[in-house]
PDB file of N, CA, C and O in Angstrom:
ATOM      1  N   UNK A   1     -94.642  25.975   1.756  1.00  0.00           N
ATOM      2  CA  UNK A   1     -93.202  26.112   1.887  1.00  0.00           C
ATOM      3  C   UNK A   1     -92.779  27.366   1.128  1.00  0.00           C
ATOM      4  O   UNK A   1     -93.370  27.517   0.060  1.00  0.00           O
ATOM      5  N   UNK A   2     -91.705  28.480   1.515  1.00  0.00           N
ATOM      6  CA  UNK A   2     -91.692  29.457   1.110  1.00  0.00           C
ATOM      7  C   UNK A   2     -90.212  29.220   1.347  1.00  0.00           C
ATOM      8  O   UNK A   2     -89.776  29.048   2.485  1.00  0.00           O
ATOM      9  N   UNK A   3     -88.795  29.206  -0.643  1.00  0.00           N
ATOM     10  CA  UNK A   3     -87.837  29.562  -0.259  1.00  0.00           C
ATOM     11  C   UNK A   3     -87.577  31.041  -0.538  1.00  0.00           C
ATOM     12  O   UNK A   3     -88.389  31.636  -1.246  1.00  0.00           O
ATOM     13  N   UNK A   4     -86.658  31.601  -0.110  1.00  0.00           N
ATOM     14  CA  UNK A   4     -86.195  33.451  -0.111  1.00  0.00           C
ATOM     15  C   UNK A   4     -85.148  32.779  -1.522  1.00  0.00           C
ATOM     16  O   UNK A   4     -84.584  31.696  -1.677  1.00  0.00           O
ATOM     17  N   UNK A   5     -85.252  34.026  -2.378  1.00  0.00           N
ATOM     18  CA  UNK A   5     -84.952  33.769  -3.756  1.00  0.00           C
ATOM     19  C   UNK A   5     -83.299  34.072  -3.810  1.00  0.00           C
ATOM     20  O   UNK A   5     -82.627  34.816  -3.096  1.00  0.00           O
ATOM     21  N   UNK A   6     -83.059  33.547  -4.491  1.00  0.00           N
ATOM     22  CA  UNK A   6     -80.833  33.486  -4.225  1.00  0.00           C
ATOM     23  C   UNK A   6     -80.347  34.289  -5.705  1.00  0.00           C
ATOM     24  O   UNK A   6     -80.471  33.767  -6.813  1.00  0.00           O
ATOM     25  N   UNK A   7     -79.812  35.570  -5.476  1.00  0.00           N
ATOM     26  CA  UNK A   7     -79.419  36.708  -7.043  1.00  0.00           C
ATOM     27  C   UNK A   7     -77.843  35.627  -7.307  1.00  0.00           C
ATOM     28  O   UNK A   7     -77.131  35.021  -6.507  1.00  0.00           O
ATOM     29  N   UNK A   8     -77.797  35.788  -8.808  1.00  0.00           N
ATOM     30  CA  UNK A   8     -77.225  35.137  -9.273  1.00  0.00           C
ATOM     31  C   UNK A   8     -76.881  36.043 -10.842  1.00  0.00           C
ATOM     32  O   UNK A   8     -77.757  36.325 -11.659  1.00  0.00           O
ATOM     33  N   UNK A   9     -75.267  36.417 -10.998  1.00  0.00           N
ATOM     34  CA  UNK A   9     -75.619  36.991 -12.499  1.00  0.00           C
ATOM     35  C   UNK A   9     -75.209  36.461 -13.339  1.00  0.00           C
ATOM     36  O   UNK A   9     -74.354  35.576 -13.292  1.00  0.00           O
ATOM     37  N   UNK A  10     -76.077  37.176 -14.884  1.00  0.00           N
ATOM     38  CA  UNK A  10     -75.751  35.984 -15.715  1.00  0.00           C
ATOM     39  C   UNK A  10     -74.896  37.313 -16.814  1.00  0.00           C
ATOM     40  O   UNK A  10     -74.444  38.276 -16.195  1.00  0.00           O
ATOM     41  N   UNK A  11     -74.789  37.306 -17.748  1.00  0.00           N
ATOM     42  CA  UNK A  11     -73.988  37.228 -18.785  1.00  0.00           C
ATOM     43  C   UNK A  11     -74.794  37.546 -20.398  1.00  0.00           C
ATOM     44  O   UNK A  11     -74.700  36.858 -21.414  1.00  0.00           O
ATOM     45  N   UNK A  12     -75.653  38.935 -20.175  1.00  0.00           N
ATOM     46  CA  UNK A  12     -76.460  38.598 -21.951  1.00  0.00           C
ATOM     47  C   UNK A  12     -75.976  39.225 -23.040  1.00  0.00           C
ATOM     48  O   UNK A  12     -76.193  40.381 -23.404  1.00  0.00           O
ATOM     49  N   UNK A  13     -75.404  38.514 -23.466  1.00  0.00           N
ATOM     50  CA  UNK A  13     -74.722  39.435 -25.169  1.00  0.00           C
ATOM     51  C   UNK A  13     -73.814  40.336 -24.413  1.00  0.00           C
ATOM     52  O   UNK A  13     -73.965  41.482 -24.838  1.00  0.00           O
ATOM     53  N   UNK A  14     -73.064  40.286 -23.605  1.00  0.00           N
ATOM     54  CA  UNK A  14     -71.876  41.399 -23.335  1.00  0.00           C
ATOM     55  C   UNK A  14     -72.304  41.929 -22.145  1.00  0.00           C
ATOM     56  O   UNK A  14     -71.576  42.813 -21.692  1.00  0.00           O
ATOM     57  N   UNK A  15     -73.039  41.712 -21.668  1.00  0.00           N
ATOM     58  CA  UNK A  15     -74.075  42.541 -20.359  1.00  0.00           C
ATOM     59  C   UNK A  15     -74.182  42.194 -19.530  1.00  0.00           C
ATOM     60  O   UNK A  15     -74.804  41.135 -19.609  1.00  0.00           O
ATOM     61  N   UNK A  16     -73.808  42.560 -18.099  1.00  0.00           N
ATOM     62  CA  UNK A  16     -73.845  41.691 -16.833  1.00  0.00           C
ATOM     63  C   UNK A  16     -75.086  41.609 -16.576  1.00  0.00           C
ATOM     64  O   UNK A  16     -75.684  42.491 -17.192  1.00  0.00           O
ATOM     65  N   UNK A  17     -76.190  40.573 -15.572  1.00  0.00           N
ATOM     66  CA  UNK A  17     -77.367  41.532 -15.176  1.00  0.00           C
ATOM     67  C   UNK A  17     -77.415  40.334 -14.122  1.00  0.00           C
ATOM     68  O   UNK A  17     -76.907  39.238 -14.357  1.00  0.00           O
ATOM     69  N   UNK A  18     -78.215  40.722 -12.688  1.00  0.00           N
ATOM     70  CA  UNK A  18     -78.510  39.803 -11.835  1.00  0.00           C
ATOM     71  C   UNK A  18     -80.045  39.385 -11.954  1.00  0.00           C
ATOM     72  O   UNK A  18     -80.939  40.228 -12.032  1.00  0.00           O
ATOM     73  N   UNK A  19     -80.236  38.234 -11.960  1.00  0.00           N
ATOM     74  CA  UNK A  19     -81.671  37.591 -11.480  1.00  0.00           C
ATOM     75  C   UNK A  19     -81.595  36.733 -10.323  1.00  0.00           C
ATOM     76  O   UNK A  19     -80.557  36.149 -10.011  1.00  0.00           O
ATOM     77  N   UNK A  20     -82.768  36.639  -9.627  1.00  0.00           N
ATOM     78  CA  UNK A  20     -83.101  36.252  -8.287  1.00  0.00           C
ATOM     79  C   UNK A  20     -84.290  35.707  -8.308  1.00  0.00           C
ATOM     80  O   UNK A  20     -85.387  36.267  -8.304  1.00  0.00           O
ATOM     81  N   UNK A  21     -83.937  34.191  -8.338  1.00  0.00           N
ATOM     82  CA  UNK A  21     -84.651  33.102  -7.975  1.00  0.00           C
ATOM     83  C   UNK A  21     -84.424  32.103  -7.392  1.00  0.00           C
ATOM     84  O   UNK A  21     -83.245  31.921  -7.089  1.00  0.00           O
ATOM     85  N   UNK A  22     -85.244  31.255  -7.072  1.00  0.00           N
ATOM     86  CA  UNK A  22     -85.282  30.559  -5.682  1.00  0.00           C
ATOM     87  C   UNK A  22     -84.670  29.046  -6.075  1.00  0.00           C
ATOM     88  O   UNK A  22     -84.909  28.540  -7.171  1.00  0.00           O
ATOM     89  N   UNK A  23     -84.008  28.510  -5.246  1.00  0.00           N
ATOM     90  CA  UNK A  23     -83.303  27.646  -5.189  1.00  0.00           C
ATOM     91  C   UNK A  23     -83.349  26.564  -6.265  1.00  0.00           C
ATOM     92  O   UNK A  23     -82.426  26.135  -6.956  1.00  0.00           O
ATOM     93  N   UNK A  24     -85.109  26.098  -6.237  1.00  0.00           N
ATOM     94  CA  UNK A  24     -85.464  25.202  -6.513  1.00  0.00           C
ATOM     95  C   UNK A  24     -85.532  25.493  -8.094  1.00  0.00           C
ATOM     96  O   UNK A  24     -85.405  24.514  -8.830  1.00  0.00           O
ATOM     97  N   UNK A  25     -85.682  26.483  -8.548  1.00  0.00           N
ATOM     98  CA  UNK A  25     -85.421  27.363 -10.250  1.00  0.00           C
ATOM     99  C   UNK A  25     -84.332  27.057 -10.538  1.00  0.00           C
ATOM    100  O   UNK A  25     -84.097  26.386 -11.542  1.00  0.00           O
ATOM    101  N   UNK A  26     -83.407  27.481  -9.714  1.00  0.00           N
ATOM    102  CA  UNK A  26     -81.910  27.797 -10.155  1.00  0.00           C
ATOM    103  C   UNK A  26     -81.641  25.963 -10.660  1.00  0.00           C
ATOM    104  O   UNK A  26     -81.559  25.671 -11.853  1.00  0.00           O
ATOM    105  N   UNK A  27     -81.525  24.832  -9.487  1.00  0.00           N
ATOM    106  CA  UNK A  27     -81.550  23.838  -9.762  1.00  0.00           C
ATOM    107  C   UNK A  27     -82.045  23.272 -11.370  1.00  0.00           C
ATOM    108  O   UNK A  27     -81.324  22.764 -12.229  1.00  0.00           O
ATOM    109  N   UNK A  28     -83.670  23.587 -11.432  1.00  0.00           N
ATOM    110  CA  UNK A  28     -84.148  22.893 -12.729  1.00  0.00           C
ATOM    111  C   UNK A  28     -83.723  23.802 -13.599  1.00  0.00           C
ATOM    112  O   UNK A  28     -83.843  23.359 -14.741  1.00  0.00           O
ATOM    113  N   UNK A  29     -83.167  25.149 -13.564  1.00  0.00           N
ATOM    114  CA  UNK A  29     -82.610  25.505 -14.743  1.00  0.00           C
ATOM    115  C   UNK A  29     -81.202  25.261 -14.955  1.00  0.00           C
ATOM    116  O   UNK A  29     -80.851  25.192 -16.133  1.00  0.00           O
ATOM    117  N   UNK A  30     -80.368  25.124 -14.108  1.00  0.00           N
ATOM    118  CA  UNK A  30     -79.674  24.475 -14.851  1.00  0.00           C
ATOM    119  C   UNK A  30     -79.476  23.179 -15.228  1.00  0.00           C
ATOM    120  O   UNK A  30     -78.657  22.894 -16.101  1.00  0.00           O
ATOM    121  N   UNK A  31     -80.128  22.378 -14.673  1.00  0.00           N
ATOM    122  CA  UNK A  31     -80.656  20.824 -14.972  1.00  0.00           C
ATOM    123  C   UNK A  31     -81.338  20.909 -16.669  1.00  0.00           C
ATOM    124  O   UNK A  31     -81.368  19.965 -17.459  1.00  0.00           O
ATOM    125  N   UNK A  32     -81.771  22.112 -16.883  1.00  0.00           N
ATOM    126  CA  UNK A  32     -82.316  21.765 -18.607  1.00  0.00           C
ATOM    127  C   UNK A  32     -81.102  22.545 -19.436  1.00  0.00           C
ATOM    128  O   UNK A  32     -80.725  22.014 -20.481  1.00  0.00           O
ATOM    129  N   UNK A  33     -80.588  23.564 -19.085  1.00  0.00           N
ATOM    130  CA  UNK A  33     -79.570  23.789 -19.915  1.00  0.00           C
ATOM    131  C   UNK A  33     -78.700  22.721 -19.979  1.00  0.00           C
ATOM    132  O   UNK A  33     -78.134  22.686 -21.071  1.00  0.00           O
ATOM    133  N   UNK A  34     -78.388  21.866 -19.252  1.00  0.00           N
ATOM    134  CA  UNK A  34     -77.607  20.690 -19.346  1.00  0.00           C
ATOM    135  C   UNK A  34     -77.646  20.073 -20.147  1.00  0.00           C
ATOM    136  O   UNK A  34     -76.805  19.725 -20.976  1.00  0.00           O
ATOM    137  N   UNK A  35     -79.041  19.771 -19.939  1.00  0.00           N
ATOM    138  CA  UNK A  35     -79.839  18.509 -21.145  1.00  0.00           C
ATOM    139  C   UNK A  35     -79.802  18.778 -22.437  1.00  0.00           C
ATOM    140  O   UNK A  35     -79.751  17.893 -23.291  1.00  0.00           O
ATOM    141  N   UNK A  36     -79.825  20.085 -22.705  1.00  0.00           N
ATOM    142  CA  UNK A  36     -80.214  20.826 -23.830  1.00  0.00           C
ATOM    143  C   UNK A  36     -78.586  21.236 -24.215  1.00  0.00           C
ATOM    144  O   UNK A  36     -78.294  22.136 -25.003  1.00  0.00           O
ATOM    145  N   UNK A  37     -77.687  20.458 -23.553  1.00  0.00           N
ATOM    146  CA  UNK A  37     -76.198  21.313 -23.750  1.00  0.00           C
ATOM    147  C   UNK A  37     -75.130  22.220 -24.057  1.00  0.00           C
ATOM    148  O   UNK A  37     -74.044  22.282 -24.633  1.00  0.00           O
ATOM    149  N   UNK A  38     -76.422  23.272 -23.024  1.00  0.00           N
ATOM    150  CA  UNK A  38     -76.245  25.045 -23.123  1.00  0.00           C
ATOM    151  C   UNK A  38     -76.292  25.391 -21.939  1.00  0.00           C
ATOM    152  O   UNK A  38     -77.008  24.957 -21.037  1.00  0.00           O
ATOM    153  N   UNK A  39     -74.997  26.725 -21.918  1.00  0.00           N
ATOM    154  CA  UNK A  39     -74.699  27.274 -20.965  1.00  0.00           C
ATOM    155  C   UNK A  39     -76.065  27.999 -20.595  1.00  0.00           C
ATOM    156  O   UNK A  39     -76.965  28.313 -21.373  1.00  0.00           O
ATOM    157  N   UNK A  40     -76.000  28.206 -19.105  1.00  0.00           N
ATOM    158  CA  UNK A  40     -77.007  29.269 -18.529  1.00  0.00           C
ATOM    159  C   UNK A  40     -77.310  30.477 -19.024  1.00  0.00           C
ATOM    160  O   UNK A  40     -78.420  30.849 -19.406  1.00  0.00           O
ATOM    161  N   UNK A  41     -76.049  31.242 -19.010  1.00  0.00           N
ATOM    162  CA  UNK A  41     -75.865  32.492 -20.346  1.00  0.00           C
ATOM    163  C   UNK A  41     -76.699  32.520 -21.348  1.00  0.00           C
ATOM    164  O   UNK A  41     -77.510  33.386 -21.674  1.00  0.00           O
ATOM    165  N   UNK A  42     -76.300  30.946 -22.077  1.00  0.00           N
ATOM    166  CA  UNK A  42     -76.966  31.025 -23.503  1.00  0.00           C
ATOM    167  C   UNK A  42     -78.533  30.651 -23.039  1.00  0.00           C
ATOM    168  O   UNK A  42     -79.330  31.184 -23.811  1.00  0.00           O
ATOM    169  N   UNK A  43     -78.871  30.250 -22.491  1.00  0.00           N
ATOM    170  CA  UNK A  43     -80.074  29.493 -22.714  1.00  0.00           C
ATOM    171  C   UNK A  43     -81.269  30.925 -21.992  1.00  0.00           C
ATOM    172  O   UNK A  43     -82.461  31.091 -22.249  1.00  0.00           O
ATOM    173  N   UNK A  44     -80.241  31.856 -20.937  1.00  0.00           N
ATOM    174  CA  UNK A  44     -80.922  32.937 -20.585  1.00  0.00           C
ATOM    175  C   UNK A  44     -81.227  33.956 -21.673  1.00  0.00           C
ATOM    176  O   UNK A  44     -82.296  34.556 -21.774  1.00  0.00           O
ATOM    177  N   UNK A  45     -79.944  34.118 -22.656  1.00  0.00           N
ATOM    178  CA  UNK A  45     -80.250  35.086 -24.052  1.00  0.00           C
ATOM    179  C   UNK A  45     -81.430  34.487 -25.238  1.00  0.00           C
ATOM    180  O   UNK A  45     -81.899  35.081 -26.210  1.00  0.00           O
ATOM    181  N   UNK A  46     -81.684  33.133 -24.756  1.00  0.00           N
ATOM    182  CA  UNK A  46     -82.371  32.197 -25.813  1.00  0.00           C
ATOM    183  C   UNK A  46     -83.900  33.302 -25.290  1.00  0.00           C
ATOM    184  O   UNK A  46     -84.463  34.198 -25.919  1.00  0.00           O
ATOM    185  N   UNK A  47     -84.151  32.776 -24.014  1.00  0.00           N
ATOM    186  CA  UNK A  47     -85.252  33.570 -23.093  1.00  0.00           C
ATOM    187  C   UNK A  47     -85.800  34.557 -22.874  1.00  0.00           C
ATOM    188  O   UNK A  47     -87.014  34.725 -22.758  1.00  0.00           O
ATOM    189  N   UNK A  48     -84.715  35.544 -22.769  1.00  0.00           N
ATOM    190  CA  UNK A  48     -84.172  36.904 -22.740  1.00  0.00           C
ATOM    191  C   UNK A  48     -84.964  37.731 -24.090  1.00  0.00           C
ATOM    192  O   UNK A  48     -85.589  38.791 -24.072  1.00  0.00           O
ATOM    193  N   UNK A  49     -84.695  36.887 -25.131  1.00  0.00           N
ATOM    194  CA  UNK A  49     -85.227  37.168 -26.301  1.00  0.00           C
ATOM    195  C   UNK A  49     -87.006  37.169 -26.743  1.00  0.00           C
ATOM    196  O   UNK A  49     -87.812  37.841 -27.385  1.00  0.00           O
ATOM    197  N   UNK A  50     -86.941  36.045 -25.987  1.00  0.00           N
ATOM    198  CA  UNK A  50     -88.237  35.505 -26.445  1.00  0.00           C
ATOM    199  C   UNK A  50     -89.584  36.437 -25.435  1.00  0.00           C
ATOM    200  O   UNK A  50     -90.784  36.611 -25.648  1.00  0.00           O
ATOM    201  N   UNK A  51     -88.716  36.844 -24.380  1.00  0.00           N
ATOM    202  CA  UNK A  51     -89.991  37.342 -23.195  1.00  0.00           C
ATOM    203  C   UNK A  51     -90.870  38.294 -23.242  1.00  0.00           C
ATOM    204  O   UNK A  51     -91.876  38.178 -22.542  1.00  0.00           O
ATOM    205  N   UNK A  52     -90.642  39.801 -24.325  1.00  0.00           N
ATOM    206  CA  UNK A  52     -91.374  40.728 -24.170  1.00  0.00           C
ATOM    207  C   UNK A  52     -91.175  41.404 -23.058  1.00  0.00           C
ATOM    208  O   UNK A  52     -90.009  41.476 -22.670  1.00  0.00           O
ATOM    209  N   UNK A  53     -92.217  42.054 -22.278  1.00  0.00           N
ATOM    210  CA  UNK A  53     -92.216  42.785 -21.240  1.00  0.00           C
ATOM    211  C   UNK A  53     -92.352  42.618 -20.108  1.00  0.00           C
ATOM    212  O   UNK A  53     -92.620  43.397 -19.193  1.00  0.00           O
ATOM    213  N   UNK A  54     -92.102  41.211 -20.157  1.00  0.00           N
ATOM    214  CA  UNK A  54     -91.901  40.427 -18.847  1.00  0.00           C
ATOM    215  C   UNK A  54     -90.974  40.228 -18.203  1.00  0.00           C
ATOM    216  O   UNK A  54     -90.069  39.831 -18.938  1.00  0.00           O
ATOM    217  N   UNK A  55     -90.591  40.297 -16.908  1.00  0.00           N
ATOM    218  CA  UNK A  55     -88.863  40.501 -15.815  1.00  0.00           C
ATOM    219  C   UNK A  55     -88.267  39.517 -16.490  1.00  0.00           C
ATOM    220  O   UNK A  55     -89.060  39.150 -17.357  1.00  0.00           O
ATOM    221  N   UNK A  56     -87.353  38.947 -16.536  1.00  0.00           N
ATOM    222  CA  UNK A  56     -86.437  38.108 -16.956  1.00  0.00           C
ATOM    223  C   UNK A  56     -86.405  36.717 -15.807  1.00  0.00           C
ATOM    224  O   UNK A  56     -86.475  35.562 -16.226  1.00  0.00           O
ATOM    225  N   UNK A  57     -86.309  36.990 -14.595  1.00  0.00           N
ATOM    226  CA  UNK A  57     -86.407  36.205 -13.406  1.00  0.00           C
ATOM    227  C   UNK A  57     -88.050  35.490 -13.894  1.00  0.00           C
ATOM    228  O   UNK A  57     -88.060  34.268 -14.047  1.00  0.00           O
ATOM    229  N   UNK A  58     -89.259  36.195 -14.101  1.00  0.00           N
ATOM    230  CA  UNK A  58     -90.068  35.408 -14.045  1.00  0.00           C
ATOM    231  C   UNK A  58     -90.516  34.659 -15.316  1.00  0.00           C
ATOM    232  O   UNK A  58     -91.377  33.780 -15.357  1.00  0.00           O
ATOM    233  N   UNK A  59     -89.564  35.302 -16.683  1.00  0.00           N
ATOM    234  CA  UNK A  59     -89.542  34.610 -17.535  1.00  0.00           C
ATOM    235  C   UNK A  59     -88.794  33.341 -17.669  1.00  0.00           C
ATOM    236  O   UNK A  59     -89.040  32.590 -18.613  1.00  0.00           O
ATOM    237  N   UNK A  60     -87.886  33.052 -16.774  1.00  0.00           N
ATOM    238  CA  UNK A  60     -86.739  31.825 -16.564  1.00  0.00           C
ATOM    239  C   UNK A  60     -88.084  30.883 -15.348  1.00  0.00           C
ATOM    240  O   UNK A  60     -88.089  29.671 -15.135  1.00  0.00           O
ATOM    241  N   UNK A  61     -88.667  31.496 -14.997  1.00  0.00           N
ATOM    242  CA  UNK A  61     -89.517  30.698 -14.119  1.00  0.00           C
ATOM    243  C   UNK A  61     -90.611  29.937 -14.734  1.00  0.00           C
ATOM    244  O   UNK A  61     -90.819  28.759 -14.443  1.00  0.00           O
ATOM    245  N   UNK A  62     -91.530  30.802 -15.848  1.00  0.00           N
ATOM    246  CA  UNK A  62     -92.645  30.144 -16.485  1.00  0.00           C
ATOM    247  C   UNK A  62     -91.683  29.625 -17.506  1.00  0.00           C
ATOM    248  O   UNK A  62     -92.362  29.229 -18.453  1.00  0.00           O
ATOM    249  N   UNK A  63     -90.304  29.432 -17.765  1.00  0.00           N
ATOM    250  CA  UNK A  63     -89.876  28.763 -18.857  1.00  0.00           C
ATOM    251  C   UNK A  63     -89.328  27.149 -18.486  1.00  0.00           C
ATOM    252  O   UNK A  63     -89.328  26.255 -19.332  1.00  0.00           O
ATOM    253  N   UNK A  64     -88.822  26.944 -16.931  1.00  0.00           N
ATOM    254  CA  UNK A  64     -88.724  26.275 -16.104  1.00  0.00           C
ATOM    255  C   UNK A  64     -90.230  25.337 -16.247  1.00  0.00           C
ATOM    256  O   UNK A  64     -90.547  24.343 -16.900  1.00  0.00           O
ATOM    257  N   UNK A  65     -90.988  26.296 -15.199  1.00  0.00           N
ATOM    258  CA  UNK A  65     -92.708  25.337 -15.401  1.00  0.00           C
ATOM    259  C   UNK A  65     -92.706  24.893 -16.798  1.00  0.00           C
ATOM    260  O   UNK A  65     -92.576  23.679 -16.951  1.00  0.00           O
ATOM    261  N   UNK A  66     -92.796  25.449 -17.607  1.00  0.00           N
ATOM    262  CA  UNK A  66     -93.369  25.067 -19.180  1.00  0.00           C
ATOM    263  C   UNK A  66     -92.838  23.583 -19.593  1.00  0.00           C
ATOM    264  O   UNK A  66     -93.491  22.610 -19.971  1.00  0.00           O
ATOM    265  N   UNK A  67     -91.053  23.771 -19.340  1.00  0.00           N
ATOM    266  CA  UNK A  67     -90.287  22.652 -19.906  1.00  0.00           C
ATOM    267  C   UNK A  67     -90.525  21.349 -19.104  1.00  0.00           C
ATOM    268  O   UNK A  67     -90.486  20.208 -19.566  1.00  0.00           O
ATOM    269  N   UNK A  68     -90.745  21.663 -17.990  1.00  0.00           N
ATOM    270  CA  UNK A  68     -91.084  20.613 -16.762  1.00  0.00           C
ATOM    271  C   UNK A  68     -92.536  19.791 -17.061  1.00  0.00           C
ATOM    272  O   UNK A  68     -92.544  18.560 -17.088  1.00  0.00           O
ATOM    273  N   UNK A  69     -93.704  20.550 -17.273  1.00  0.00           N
ATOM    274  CA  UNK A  69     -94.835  20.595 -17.875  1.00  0.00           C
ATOM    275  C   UNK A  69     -94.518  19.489 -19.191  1.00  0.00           C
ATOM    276  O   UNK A  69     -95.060  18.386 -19.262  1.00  0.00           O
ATOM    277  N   UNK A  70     -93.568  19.999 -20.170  1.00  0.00           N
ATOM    278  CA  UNK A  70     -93.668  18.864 -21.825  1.00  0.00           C
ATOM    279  C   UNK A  70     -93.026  17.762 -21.284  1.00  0.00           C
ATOM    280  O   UNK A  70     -93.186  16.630 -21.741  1.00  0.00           O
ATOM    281  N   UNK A  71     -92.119  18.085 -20.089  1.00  0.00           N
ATOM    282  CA  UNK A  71     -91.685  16.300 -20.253  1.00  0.00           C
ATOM    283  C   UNK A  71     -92.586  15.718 -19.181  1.00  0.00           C
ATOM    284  O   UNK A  71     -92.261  14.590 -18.809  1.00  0.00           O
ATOM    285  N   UNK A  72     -93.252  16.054 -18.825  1.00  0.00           N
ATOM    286  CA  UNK A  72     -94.186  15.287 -17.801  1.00  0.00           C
ATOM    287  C   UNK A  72     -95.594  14.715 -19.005  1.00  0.00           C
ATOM    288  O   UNK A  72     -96.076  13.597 -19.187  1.00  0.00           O
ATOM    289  N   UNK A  73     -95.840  15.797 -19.509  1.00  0.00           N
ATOM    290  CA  UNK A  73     -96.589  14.977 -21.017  1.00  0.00           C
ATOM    291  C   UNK A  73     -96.221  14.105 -22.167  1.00  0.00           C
ATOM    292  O   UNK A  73     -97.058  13.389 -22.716  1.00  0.00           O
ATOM    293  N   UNK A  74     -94.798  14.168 -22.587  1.00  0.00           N
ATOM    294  CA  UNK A  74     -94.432  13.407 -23.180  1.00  0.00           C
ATOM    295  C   UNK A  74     -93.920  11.802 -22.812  1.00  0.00           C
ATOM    296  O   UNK A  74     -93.513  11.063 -23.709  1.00  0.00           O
TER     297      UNK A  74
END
């Protein structure tokens, strides 16, 4: 199954910027900022921070897998 990825912008520290990911991302990310009871914004600058030299889109993606990943182990 292959979805086409949906741009969406977010908001970092004062900074507009678009990322483009696919439906099913957009969903579980904001499904954990929820949980975690943080805006998308914030939880993208949380990310944003943490990624290094990695796109931002695919850092919200392996951060997605990861979180999905601990609660499936816990």
């Amino acid at each position: 199954m292959s979805t086409r990825p949906v741009k969406h912008s977010l908001t970092l520290r004062g900074h507009r910027t678009s990322v483009s990911l696919e439906p099913e991302f957009w969903d579980e990310f904001r499904r954990i900022a929820a949980e975690r009871d943080q805006t998308l914004n914030g939880l993208a600058i949380k990310i944003d921070e943490a990624r290094g030299d990695v796109g931002l889109a695919s850092a919200i993606r392996v951060f997605v897998l990861n979180t999905l990943r601990d609660n499936q182990a816990s």
